[in-house]
C-alpha positions in Angstrom: 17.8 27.2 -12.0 21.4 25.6 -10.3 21.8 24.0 -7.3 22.7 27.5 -5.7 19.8 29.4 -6.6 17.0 26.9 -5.8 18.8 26.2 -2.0 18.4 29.9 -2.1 14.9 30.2 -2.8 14.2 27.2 -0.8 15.9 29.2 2.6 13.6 32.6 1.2 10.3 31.0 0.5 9.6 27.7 2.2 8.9 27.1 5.8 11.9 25.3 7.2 9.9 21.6 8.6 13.0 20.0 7.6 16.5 20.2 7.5 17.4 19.4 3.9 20.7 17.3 3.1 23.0 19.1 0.7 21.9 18.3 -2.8 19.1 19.4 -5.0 17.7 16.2 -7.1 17.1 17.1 -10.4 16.6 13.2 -12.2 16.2 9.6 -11.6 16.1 6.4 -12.5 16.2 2.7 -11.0 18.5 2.9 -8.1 20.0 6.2 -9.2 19.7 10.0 -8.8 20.8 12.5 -10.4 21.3 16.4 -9.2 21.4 19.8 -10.7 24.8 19.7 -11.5 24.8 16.3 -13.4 26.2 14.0 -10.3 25.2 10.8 -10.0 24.5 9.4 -6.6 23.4 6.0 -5.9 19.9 5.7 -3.4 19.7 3.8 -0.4 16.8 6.1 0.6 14.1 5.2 -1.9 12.3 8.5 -0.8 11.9 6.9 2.8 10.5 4.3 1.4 8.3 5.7 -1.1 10.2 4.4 -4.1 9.7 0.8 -4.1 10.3 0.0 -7.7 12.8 3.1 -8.0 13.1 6.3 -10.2 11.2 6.3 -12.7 9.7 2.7 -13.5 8.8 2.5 -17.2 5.9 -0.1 -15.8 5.0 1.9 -13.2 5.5 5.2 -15.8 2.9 3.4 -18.2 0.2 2.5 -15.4 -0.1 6.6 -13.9 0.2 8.1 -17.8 -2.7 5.8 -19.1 -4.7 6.7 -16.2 -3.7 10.3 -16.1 -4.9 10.7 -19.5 -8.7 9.1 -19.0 -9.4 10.7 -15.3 -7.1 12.6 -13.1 -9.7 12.6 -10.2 -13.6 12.3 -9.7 -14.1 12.5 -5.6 -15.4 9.7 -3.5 -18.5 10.3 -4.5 -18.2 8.1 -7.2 -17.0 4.8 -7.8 -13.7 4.6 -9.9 -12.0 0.9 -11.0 -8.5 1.9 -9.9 -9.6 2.5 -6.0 -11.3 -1.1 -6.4 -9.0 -3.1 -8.1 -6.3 -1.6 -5.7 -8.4 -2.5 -2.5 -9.0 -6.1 -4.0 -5.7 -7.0 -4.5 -5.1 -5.9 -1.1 -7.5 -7.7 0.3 -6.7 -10.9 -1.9 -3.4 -10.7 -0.7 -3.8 -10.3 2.7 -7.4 -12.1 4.1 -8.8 -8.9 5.4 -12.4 -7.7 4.3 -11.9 -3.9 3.4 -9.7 -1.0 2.6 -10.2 2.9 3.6 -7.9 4.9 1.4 -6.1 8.2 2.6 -3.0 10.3 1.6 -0.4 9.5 4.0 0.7 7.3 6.3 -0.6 9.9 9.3 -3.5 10.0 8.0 -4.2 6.0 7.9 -3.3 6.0 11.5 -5.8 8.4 12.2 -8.5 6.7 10.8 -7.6 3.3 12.7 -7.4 5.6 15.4 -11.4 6.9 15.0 -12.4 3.4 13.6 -11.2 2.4 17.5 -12.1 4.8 19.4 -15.8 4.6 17.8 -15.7 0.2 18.1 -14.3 0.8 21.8 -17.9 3.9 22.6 -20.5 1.5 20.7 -19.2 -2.1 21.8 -17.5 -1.5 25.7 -19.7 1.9 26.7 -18.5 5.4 26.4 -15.1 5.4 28.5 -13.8 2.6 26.4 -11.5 5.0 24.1 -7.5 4.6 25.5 -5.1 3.8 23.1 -2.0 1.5 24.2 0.6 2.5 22.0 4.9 2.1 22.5 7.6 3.8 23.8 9.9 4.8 21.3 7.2 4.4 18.7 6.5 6.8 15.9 2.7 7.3 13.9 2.7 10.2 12.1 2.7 14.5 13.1 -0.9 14.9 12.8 -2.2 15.6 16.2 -3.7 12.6 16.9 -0.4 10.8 15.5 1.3 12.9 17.4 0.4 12.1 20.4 0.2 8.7 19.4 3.5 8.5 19.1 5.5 7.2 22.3 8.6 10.0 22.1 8.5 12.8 24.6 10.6 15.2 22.3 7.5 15.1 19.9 5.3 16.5 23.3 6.2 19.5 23.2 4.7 22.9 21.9 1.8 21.9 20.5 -0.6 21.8 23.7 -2.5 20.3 24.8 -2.2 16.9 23.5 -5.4 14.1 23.1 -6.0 12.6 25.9 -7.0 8.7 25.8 -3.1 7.4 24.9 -0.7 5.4 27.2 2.8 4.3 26.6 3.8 1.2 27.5 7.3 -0.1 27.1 8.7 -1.9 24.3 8.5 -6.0 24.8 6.9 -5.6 28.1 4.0 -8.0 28.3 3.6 -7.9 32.2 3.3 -4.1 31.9 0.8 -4.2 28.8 -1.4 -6.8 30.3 -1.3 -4.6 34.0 -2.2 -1.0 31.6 -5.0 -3.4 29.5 -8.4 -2.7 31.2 -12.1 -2.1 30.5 -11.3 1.5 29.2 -8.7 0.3 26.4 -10.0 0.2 23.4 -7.1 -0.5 21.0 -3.1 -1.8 20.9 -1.7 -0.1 18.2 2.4 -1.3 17.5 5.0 -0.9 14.7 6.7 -4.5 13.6 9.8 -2.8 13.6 10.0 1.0 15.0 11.4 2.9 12.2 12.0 6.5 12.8 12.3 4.7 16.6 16.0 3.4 15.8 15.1 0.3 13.5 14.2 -1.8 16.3 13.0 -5.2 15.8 10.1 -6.0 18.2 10.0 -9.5 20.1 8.2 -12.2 18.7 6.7 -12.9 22.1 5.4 -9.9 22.8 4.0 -9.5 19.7 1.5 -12.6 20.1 1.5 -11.9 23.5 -0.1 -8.6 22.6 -2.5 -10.2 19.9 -3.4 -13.0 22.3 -4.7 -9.9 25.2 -6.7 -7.9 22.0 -8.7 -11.4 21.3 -9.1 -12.4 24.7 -10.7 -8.6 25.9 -12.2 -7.5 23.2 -9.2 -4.8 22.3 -8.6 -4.1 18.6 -4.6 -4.8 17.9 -3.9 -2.0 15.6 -0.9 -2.6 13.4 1.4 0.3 12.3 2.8 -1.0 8.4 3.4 2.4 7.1 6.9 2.3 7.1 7.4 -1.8 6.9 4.6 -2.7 4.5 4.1 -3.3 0.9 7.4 -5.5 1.0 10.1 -3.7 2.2 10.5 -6.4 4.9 10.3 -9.2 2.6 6.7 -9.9 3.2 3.5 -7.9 1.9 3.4 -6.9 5.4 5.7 -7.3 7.9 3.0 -8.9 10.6 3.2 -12.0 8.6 6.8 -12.7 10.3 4.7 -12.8 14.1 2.1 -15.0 13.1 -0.9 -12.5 13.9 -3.8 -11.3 12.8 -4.4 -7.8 13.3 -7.9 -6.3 13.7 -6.2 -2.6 12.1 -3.6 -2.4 9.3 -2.4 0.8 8.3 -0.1 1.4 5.3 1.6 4.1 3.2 4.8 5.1 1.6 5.9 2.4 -0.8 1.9 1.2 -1.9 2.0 4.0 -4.7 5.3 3.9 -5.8 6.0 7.4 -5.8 2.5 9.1 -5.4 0.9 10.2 -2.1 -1.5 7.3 -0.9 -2.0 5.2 2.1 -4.8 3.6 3.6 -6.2 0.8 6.2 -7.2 -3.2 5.8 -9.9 -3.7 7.8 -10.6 -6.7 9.3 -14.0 -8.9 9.5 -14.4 -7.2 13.3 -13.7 -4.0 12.1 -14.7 -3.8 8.6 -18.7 -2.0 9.3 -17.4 0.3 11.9 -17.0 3.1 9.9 -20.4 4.7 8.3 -21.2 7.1 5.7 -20.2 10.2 7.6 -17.6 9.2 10.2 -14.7 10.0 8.4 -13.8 10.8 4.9 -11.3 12.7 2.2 -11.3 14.5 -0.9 -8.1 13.3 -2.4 -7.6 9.5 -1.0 -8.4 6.8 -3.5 -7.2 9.1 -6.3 -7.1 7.4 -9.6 -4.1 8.1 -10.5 -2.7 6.8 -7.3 -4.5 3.9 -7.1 -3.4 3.2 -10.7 0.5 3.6 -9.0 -0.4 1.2 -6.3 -2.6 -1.3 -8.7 0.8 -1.6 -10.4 2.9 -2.3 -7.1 1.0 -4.9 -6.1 0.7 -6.8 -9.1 4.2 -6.2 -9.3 4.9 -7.8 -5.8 4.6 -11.2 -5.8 5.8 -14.0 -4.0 9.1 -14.5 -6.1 9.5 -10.4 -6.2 9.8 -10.3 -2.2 12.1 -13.7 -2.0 14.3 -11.2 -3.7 13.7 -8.5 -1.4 14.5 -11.3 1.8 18.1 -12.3 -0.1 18.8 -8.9 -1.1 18.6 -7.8 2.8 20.6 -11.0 3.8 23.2 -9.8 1.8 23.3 -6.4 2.6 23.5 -7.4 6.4 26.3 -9.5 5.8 28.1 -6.7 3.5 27.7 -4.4 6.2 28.1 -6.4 9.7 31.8 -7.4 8.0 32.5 -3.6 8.3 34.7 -3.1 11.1 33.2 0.4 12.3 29.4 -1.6 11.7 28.8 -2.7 15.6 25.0 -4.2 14.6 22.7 -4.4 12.2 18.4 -4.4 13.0 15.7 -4.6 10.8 14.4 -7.3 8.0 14.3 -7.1 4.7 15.5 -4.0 3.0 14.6 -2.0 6.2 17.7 -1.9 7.8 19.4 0.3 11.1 23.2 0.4 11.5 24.8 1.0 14.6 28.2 2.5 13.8 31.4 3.2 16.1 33.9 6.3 15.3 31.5 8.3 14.0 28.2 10.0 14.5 25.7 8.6 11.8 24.4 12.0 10.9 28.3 12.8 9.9 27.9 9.3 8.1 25.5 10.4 5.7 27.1 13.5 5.4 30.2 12.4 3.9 28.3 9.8 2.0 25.9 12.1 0.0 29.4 13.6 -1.0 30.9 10.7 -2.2 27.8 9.2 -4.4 25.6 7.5 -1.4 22.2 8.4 -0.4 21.4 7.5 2.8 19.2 8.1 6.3 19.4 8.3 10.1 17.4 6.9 12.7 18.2 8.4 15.8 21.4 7.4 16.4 22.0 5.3 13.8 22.3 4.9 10.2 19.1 3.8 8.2 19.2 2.0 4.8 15.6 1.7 2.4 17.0 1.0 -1.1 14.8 0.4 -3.7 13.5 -3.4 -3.6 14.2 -3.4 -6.9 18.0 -2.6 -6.7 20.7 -4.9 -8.3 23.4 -6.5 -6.2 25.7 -4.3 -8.6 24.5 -1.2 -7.2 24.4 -2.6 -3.3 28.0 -3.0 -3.9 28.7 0.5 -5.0 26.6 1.9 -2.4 28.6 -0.2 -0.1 31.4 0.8 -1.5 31.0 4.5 -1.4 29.5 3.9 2.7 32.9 1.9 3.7 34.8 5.6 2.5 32.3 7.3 4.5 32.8 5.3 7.4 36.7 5.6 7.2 
């Protein structure tokens, strides 16, 4: 099929959840994409994140084939080596005891979610089940997620919504400690709100937040699904606040390309969950756990100094932009404010000129590959200056 006929199809036969950008991907590979008609864009998209090593990897090819040709899937009801060597290296890497393994990142949050609301019944008494979450926060579309989330255009339609969730405002400690009390069972935070704006959260508030969880009892759930797996420069992006979260969920970029996501469990947390409690047919595929096996051994230490001096760079690129007013974020997670133009018109006129780029509310959102080249930043950058102009 062209370009025309699948958009057609598309418009006939799939339920409209999204409002597509113009251009129908055909191939990739590294930092590139390709579409139906041949043209070659460069990504600063990365799939939102999902496509940390790029299009294509030939590593990251080798790792899914080998395992896609011994055993495509077997059920949780049996052990596999790629779900354990996956949840070791997490582990390894990160000091916490254990991993659950989903499909999404809305479906790791819902299992922090239960794993807290179940610590909060057994430990604290029946009552003990609110959820402190953000304003301007975003978890996922699943109900729970949902209304996790601290947005009120996401409340609507769809009610009625959990109860058990407050919403308190973003860096306010005085407010958090004043909404804390013997009902809360959980904290549960993005480093950096993502679909939010690309807002950096205050270290204070952030160990100020920790600090409350230890002292009361309160689990301090951390939302990586958008920052982990090194798209801030770190494994996770906690590491930059100096915490230690009870409740790490993570997605998007830990199988490269295929759906998986999951929670670290800490040594508190880690025996809450029982045989029963919660469960899924698809998480800890094979397959995907042979994809995220990959990206983590891939990730090392000198693999995200790259990924910190690759987002240095980029900032600076971009905040000498005249029309750039700010740039947020860390890493390769980064939100620019620009002036002249609405950023959804910005990525517009980008995609036509080569560029692959997102919003975030009201500003423009860049997730390259952490394993572009400084070459291909600068034509990005080059094809976004146009865009801007």
């Amino acid at each position: 099929m062209n370009s025309s006929e699948i958009k057609t199809l598309d418009k006939e036969k799939i339920v409209s959840t999204y409002a597509r950008y113009d251009m129908a991907a055909d191939h990739g590979k590294g930092s590139y994409c390709f579409d139906m008609d041949g043209k070659k864009y460069v990504d600063f998209t990365a799939g939102i994140g999902v496509n940390c090593l790029g299009f294509c990897d030939d590593g990251w090819i080798r790792a899914v084939s080998a395992q896609l040709s011994k055993l495509q899937h077997v059920s949780n009801l049996f052990y596999s080596e790629p779900q354990v060597m996956a949840a070791r290296l997490l582990t390894e890497r990160t000091g916490m005891k254990k991993v659950f393994f989903g499909n999404s990142g809305a479906e790791a949050n819902e299992a922090a979610i239960k794993t807290a609301r179940k610590y909060g019944t057994a430990n604290k008494g029946g009552k003990a089940n609110k959820i402190i979450t953000l304003k301007n926060s975003f978890h996922g579309r699943t109900m729970a997620a949902i209304t996790a989330t601290g947005q009120e255009n996401y409340h609507k339609f769809f009610t009625p919504f959990l109860d058990g969730f407050a919403y308190c405002e973003v860096n306010n400690v005085a407010q958090l400690k004043e909404m804390a009390d013997d009902t809360t069972c959980a904290v549960m935070m993005e480093m950096i709100q993502g679909e939010g704006g690309v807002l950096n959260l205050d270290a204070e508030f952030v160990k100020a937040a920790a600090a409350l969880c230890a002292e009361r009892d309160i689990l301090l759930i951390v939302d990586e699904v958008q920052t982990g797996i090194g798209r801030t420069g770190k494994l996770f992006a906690y590491e930059y606040f100096g915490v230690k979260p009870d409740l790490v969920t993570f997605a998007k970029g830990i199988g490269g390309g295929l759906p998986i996501g999951g929670v670290l469990f800490s040594e508190k947390t880690c025996d809450v969950l029982e045989p029963g409690n919660h469960g899924t047919t698809y998480g800890g595929n094979p397959v995907a756990c042979a994809g995220a096996v990959e990206v983590l051994k891939r990730i090392d230490e000198d693999f995200l100094a790259q990924v910190r001096q690759k987002g240095e760079y980029l900032k600076a690129k971009l905040l000498a932009i005249p029309q750039v007013k700010d740039v947020s974020g860390i890493g390769l997670m980064l939100g620019i404010a620009v002036e002249g133009k609405e950023a959804a018109e910005v990525v517009k006129d980008a995609l036509a000129g080569g560029l692959m780029i997102l919003t975030a509310k009201d500003k423009v959102r860049m997730l390259p590959p952490l394993t572009i080249s400084y070459e291909e930043l600068d034509e990005g950058l080059a094809v976004f200056k146009k865009a801007l102009g």
